[in-house]
Every structure is written in C-alpha cells, then in structure tokens.
MARBA-3410 file (N, C-alpha, C, O; in Angstrom, 1 decimal):
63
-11.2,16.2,2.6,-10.9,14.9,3.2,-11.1,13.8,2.1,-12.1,13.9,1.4 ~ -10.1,12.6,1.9,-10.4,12.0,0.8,-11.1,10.8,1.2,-10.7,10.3,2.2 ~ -11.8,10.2,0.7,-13.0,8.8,1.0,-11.7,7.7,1.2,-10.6,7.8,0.7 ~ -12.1,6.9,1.8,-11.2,5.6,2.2,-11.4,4.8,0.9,-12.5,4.6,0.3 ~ -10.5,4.4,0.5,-10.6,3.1,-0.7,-10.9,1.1,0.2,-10.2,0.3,0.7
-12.6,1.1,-0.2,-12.0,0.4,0.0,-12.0,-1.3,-1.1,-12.8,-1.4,-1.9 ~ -11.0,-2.3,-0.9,-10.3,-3.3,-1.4,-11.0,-4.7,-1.2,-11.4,-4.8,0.0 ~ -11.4,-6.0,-2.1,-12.1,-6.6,-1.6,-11.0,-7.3,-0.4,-9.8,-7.1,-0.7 ~ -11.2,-7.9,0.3,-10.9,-9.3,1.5,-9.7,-9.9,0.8,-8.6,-9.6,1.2 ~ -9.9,-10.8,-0.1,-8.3,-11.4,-0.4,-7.4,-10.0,-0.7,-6.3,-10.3,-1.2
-7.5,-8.9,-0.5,-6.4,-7.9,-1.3,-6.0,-7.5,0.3,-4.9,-7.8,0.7 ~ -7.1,-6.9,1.2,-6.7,-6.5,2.4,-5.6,-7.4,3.3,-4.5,-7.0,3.8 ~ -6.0,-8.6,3.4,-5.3,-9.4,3.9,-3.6,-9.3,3.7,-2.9,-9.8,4.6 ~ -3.0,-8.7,2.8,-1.9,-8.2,2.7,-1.6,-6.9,3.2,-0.4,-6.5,3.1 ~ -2.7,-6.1,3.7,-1.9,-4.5,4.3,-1.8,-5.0,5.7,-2.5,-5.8,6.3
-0.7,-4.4,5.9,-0.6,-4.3,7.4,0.1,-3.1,7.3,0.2,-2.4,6.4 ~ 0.8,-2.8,9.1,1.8,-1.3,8.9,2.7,-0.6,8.5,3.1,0.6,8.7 ~ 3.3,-1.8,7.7,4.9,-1.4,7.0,4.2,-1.6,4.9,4.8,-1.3,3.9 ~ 3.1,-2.0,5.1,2.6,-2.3,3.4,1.5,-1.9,2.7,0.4,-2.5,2.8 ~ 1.9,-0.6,1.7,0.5,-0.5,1.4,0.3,-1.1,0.0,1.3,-1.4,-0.7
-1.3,-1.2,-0.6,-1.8,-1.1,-1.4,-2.0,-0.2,-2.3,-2.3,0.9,-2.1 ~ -1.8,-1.0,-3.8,-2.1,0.6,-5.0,-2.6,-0.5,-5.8,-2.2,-1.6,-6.0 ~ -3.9,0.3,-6.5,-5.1,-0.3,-7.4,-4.1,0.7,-8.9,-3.9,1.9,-8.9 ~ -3.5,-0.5,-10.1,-3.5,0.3,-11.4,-4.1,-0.7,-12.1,-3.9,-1.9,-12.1 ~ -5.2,0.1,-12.9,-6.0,-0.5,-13.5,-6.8,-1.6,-12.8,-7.4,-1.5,-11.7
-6.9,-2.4,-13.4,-7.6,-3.9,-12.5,-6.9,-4.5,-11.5,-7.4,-5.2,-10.6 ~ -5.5,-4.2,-11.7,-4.6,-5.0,-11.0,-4.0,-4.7,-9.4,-3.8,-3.5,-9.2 ~ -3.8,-5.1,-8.9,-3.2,-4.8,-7.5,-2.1,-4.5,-7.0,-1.7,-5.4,-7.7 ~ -1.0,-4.0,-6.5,0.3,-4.3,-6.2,0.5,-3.7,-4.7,0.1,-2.7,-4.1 ~ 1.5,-4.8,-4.3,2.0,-4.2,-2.8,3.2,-3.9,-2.7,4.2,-4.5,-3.0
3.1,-2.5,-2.0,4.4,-1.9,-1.5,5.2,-1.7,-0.3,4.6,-2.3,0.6 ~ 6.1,-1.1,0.1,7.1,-1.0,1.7,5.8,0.5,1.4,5.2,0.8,0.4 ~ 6.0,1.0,2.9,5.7,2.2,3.2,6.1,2.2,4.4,6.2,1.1,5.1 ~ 6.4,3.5,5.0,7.1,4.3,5.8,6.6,5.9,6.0,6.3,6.6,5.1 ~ 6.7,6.1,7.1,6.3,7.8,7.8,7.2,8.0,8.2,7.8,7.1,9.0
7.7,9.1,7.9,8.3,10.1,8.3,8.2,11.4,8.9,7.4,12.0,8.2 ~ 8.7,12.2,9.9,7.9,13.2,10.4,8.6,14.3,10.1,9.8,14.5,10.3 ~ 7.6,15.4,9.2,8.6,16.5,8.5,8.4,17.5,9.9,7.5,17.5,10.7 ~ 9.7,18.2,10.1,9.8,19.4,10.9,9.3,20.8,10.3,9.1,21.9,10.8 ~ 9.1,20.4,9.2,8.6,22.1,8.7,7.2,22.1,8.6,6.7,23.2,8.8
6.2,20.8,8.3,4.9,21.1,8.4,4.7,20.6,9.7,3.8,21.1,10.4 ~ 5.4,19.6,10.2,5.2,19.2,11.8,3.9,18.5,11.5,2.8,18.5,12.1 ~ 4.3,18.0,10.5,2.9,16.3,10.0,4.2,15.5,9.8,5.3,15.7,9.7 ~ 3.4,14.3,9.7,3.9,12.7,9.6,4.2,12.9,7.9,3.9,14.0,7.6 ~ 4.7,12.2,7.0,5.0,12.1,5.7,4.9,10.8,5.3,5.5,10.0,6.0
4.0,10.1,4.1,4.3,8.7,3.9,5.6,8.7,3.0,6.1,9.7,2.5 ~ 6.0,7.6,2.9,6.9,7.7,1.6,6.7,6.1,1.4,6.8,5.1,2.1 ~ 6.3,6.2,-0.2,6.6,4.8,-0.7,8.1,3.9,-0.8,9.3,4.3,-0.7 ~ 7.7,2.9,-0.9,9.1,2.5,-1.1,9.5,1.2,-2.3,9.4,1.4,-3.5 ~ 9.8,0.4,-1.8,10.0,-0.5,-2.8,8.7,-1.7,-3.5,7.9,-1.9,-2.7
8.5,-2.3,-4.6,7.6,-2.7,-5.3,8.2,-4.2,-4.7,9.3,-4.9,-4.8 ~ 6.6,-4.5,-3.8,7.3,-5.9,-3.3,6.9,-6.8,-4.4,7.8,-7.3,-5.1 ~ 5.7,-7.0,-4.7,4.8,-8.1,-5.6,3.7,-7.9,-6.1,3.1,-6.9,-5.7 ~ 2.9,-8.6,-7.0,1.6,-8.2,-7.6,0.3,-9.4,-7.2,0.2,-10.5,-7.6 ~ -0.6,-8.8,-6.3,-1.4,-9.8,-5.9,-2.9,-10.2,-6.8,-3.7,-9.4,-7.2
-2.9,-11.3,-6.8,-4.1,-11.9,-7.4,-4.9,-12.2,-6.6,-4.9,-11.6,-5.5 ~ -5.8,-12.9,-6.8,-7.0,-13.5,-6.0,-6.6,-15.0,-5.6,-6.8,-15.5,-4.5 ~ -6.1,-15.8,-6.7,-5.5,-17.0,-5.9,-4.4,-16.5,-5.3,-4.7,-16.2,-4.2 ~ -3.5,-16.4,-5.5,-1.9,-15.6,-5.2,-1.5,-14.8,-4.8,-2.2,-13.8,-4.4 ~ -0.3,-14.8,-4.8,0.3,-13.4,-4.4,1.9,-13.8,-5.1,2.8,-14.4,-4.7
1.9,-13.1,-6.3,3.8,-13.3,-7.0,4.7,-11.9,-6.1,4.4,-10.8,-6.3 ~ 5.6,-12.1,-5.5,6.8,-12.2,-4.8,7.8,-11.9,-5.9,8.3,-12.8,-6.6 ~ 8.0,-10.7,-6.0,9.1,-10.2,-7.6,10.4,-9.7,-6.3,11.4,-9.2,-6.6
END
C-alpha cells in the first residue's frame, strides 16, 4: 500500500476530482485526471491528462 503524499495547504487547495497534483523537484504542477474502468482487471484506471499550470505559493500560472 503506498503512504498518502501529503502537500502543504496553498497546493491542496487546487485538487479537487477532475485535478491531480505532481511534486517535480521543488516545484508543483496541476493536471486533468480521469478514471476509467478496465474490464480485464475489473479496477478503476487513472489516466493523466493534460498539463493545466504550475502552482506557486503566491499563484497559480495558467499555461
């Protein structure tokens, strides 16, 4: 089972259920995400999606 990541407070504030978070390096970025349900393992599937923006601590840039 893998440990929950967790993100300080200004970073969380941007996940919700269509958006996840990815930590590279120091930096933050938010993405689309989406489940899908595979019929052959008969589990849910995430799939990433598109690179919305890169969030800061004041900010949030919108690419």
């Amino acid at each position: 089972m893998k440990a929950k990541i967790t993100y300080p407070d200004w970073v969380e504030k941007y996940r919700s259920r269509n958006h996840e978070i990815k930590r590279i390096g120091s930096n933050y970025y938010l993405y689309e995400r989406k489940t899908v349900y595979d019929r052959e393992t008969k589990k849910p599937k995430k799939i990433s999606g598109e690179y919305i923006g890169k969030i800061k601590e004041d900010y949030f840039n919108h690419e």
